[in-house]
C-alpha positions in Angstrom: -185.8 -62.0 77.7 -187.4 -58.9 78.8 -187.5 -57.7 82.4 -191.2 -58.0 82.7 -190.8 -61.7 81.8 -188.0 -62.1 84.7 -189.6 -64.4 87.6 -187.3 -62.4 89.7 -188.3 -59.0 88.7 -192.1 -59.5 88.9 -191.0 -60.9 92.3 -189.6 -57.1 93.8 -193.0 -55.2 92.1 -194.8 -54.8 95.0 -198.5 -55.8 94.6 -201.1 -54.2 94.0 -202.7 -53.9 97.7 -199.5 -52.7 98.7 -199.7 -50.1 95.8 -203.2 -49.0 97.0 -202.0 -48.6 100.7 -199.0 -46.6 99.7 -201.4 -44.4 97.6 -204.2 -44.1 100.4 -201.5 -42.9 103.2 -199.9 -40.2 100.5 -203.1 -38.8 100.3 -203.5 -38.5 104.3 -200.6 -36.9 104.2 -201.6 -34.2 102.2 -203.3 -30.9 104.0 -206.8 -30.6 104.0 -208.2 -27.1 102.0 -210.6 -25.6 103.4 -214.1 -24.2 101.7 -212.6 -20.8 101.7 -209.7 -22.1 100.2 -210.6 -23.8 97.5 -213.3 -20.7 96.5 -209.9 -18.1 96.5 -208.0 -21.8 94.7 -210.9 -21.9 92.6 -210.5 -18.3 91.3 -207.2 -18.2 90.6 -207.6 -21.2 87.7 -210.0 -18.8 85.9 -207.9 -16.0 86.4 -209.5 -13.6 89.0 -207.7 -14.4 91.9 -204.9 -11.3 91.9 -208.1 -9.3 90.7 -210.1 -10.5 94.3 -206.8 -10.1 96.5 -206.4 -6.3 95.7 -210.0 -5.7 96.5 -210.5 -8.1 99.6 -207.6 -5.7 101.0 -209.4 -2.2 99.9 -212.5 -3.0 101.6 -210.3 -4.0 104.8 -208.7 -1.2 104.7 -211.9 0.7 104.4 -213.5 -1.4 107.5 -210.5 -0.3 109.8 -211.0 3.5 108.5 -214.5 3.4 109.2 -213.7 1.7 112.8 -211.2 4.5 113.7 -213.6 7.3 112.6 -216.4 5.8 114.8 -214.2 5.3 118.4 -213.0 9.1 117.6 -216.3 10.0 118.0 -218.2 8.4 120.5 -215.0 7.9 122.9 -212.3 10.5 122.9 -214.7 13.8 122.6 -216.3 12.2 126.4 -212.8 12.0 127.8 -212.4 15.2 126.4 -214.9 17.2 127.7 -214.9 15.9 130.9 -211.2 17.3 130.8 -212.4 20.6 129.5 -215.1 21.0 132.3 -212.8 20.7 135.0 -210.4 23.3 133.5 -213.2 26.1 132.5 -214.7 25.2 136.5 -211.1 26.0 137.9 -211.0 29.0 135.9 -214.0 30.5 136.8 -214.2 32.9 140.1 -215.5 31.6 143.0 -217.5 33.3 145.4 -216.2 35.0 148.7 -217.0 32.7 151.8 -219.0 34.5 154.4 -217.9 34.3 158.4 -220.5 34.5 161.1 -219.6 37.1 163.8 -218.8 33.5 166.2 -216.5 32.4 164.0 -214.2 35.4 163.6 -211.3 35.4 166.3 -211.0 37.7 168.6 -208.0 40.2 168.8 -204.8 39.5 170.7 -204.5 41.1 173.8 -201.1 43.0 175.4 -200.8 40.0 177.3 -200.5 37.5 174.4 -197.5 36.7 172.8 -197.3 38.5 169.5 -195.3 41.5 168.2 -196.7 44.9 168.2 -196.0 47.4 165.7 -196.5 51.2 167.0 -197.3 54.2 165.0 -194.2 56.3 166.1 -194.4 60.0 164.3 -191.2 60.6 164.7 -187.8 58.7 163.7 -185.9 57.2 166.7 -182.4 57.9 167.0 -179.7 55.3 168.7 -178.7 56.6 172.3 -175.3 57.6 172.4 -172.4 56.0 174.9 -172.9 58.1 178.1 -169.4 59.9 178.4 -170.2 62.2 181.4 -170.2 61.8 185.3 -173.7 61.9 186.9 -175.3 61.4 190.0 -177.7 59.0 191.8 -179.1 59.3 195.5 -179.1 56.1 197.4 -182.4 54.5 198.3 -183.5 52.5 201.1 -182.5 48.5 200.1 -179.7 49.9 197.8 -176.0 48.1 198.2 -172.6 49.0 196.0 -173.4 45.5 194.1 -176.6 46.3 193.2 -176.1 49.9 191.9 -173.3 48.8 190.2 -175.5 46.6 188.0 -177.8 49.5 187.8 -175.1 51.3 185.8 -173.5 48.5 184.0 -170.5 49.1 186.4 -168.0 47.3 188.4 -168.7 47.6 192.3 -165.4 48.7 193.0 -165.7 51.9 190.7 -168.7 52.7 192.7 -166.3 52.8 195.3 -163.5 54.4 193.2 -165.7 56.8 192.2 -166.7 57.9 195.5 -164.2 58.0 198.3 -165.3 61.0 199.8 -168.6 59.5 201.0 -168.0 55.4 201.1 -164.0 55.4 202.2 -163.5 52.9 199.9 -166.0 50.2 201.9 -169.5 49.1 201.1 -170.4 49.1 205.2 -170.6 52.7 204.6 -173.3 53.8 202.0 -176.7 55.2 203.2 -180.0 56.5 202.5 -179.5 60.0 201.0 -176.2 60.2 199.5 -175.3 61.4 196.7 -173.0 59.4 194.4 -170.7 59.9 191.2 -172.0 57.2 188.5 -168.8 57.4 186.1 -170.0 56.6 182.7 -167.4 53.6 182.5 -165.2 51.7 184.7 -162.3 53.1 186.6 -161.4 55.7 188.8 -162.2 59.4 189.8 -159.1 61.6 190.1 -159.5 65.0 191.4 -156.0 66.9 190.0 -153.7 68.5 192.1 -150.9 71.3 192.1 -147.4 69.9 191.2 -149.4 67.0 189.5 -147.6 65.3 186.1 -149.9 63.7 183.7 -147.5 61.1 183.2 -147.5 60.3 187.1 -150.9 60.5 187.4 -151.7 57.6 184.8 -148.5 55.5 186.0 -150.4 55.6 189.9 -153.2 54.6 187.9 -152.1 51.7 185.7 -152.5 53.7 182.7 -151.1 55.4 179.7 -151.5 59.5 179.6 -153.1 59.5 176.6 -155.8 57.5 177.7 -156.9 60.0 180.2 -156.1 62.7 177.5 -158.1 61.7 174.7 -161.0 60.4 176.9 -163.8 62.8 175.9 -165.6 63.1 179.2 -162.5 64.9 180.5 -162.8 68.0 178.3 -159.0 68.3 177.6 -157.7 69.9 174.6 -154.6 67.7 173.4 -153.4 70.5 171.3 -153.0 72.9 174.4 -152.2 70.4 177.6 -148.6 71.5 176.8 -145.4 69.3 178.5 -146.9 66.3 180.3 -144.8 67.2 183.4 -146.7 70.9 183.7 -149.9 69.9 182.4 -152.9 72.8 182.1 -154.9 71.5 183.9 -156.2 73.3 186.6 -155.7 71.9 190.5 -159.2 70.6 191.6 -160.3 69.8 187.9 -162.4 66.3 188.2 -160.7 63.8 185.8 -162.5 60.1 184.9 -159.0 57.5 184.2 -161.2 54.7 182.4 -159.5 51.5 183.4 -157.8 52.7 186.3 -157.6 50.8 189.2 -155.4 52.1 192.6 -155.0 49.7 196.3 -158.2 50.1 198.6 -157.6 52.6 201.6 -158.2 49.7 204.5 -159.8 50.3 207.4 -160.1 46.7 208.2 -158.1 44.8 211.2 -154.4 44.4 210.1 -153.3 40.2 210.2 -151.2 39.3 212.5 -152.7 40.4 215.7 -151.5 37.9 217.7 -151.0 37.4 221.4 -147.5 38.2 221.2 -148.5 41.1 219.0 -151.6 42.9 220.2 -150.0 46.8 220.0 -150.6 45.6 216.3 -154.5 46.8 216.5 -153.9 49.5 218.5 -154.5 52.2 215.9 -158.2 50.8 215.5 -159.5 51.9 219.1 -159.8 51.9 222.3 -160.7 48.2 222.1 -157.2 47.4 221.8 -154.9 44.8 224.2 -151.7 45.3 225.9 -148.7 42.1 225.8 -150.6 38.7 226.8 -148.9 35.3 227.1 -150.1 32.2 227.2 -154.3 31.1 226.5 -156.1 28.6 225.1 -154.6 27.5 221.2 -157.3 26.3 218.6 -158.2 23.4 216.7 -157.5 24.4 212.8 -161.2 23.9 212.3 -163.9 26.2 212.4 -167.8 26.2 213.8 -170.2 28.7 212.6 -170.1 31.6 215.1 -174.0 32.2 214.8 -176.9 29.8 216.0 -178.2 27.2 213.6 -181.1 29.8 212.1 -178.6 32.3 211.1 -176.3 30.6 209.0 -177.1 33.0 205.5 -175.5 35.7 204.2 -177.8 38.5 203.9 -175.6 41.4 203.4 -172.3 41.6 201.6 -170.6 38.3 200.4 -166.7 38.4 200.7 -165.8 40.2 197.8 -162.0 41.6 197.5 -163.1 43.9 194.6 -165.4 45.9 197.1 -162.6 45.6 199.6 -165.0 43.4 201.5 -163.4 40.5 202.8 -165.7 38.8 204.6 -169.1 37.8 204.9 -172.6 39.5 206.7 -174.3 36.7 208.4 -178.1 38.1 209.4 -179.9 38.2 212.5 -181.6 40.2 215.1 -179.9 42.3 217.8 -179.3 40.6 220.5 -178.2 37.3 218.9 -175.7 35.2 220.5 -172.1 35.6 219.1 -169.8 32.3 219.6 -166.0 32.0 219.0 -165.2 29.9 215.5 -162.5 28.0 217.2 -160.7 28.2 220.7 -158.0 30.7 221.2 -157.2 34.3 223.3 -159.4 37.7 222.9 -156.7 40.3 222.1 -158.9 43.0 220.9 -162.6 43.9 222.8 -163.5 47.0 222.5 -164.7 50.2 220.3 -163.2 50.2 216.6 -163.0 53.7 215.4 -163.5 53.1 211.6 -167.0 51.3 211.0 -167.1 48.4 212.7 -168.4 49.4 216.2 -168.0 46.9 218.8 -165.5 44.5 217.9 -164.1 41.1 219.0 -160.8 39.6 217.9 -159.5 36.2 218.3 -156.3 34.8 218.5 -156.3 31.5 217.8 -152.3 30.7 218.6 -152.0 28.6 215.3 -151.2 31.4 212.9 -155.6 31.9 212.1 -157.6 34.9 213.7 -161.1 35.6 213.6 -163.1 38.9 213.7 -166.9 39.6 214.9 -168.1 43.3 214.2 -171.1 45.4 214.8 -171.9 43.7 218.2 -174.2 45.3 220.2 -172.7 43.7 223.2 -168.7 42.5 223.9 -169.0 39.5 226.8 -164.9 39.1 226.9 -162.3 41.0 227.6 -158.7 41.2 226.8 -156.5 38.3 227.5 -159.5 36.0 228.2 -159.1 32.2 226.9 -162.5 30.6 225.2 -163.3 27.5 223.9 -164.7 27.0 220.2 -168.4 27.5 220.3 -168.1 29.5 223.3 -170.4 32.9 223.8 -168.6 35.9 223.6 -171.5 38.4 222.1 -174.3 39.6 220.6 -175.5 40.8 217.4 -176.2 44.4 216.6 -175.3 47.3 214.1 -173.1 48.9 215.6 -170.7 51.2 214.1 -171.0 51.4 209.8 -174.0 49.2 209.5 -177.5 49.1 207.6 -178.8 46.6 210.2 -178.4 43.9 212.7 -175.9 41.6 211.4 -172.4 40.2 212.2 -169.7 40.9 209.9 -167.0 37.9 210.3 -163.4 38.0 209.1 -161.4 35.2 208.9 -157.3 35.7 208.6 -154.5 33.7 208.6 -150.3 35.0 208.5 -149.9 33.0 205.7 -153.5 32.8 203.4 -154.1 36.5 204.4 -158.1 37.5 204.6 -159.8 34.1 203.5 -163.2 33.5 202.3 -165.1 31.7 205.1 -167.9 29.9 203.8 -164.7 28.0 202.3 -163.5 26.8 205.6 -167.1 26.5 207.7 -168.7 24.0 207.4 -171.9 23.0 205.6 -174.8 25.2 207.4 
């Protein structure tokens, strides 16, 4: 029996319908071909499809030529000139603006800041370290401070310098004198007979050959001979740069006390003889001029100008009071510079010292109390005006500054 006969075979062939659906849904399945499709699917069953591929591609190849040709001639050559004219316009000179007469600044003046350039015709040559002594006359208004800066010195070789005319303090320089300027700081030796070299510049704080090699001095090293017999003539001017020597003082000794008063008699006839007992001070100090004269318009205290105190100015006739209580033991005349003068004992180791009075209200041995009159301004003695020159001393501090002991004016 044949399988086509077998009940149960025909039974798993599926039917017909079922063959038909199967057949309809393959074909949905399949991808639809498009009209352009099926032409190229078309001419590849008669043989001319490879043919038609080779020149589809030629003639697009040709189309993009022809594409690139056209936007490199209507599009780069405007970016390009555009580029071109900006270049050549940079290039190409431009004209000289012209300035109205308003518009064109005015020159600077001397007075503006700017620097100046002068036509010099000749070559300017460095001035050379001054090595010589010269002179200089003393004006009106001049002091030992301020010609000192003048020269680029230190006051006190102003004063080293001139001993003949100043004796070594400032109180004496006037109108008219004439002064050594030495060309740098020190002293002013004049040589004597029997002088040593060696001597000299051990007085003076310095070596010998310091004052020998100093070229303002004129010495010839190689004929000065032995340093103990120098040539060097007596009377010869010699300049010791950096010297220094101990002021000549003409200033009231410390120490002149009530128990002690022969002490200032050397200074005048202003002097005290022995007094005992008298009013003892405080240890604190009032100003000794009235409130509107409480400046220092002379000399400050200044050791290096052997000035040590301070010139408080005024008018003559000014009253004079006593710094702190205490006993008068000098009242007098001084006979070097300062005129009338007043001392004070003040019995607690401090003195004080009023100079260049025009007038002297105590008198020796008298007690006062701090703040008490005892004066009056003038100028008196070595003086350039009315002021009061006031010292103040103590046995222990020696000659103290005493706008560091006053108080606040």
């Amino acid at each position: 029996m044949t399988a086509m006969n077998n009940p149960q075979f025909q039974k798993d062939l599926p039917s017909s319908a079922t063959r038909d659906a199967r057949k309809s849904e393959k074909s949905s399945l399949q991808p639809k071909i498009s009209l352009f499709g099926r032409w190229l699917e078309t001419l590849a069953h008669l043989g001319l499809g490879e043919l038609t591929l080779r020149i589809g591609t030629n003639v697009l190849s040709v189309i993009l030529i022809l594409s690139v040709v056209w936007l490199m001639r209507n599009v780069y050559p405007q970016a390009k000139l555009n580029g071109t004219s900006g270049a050549l316009a940079a290039s190409q000179p431009t004209a000289t603006p012209t300035l109205s007469a308003a518009a064109i600044p005015a020159p600077l003046t001397a007075s503006q800041a700017g620097i100046s350039r002068l036509a010099l015709p000749h070559t300017s040559i460095p001035s050379r370290p001054r090595m010589d002594v010269i002179t200089y006359t003393v004006q009106p208004g001049d002091s030992v401070f301020g010609i000192a800066d003048k020269f680029g010195l230190k006051p006190s070789t102003i004063l080293f310098g001139n001993y003949a005319n100043l004796k070594d303090t400032p109180h004496s320089l006037r109108p008219g004198q004439e002064l050594n300027i030495l060309p740098v700081n020190g002293t002013y030796y004049e040589w004597q007979a029997g002088d040593g070299l060696n001597a000299v510049a051990k007085f003076f704080g310095v070596d010998a050959e310091v004052i020998l090699t100093f070229p303002g001095n004129h010495l010839d090293p190689d004929n000065i001979g032995d340093y103990a017999h120098p040539n060097i003539q007596p009377g010869t001017r010699l300049i010791i740069p950096g010297g220094v020597r101990e002021f000549t003082s003409w200033q009231a000794p410390i120490g002149v006390t009530r128990d002690k008063p022969a002490l200032a008699r050397v200074m005048g006839a202003g002097s005290c003889g022995k007094i005992t007992g008298g009013a003892v001070g405080f240890g604190t100090f009032v100003w000794p001029t009235p409130t509107t004269n409480r400046r220092v318009t002379g000399y400050n205290y200044s050791p290096e100008t052997n000035h040590r105190a301070i010139d408080l100015g005024g008018k003559i006739g000014t009253a004079i009071f006593a710094t702190d209580a205490g006993v008068i033991v000098y009242a007098g005349w001084n006979d070097y510079g300062y005129g009338y003068m007043i001392m004070v004992d003040h019995g607690n180791g401090w003195q004080s010292l009023y100079a260049h009075l025009s007038q002297v209200n105590v008198a020796c041995g008298h007690s006062v109390g701090q703040t008490e009159l005892i004066g009056l301004m003038g100028s008196t003695g070595n003086s350039s005006g009315p002021h009061l020159h006031f010292e103040l001393m103590n046995t222990v501090y020696g000659k103290v500054n005493p706008l560091e002991w006053l108080p606040a004016p």
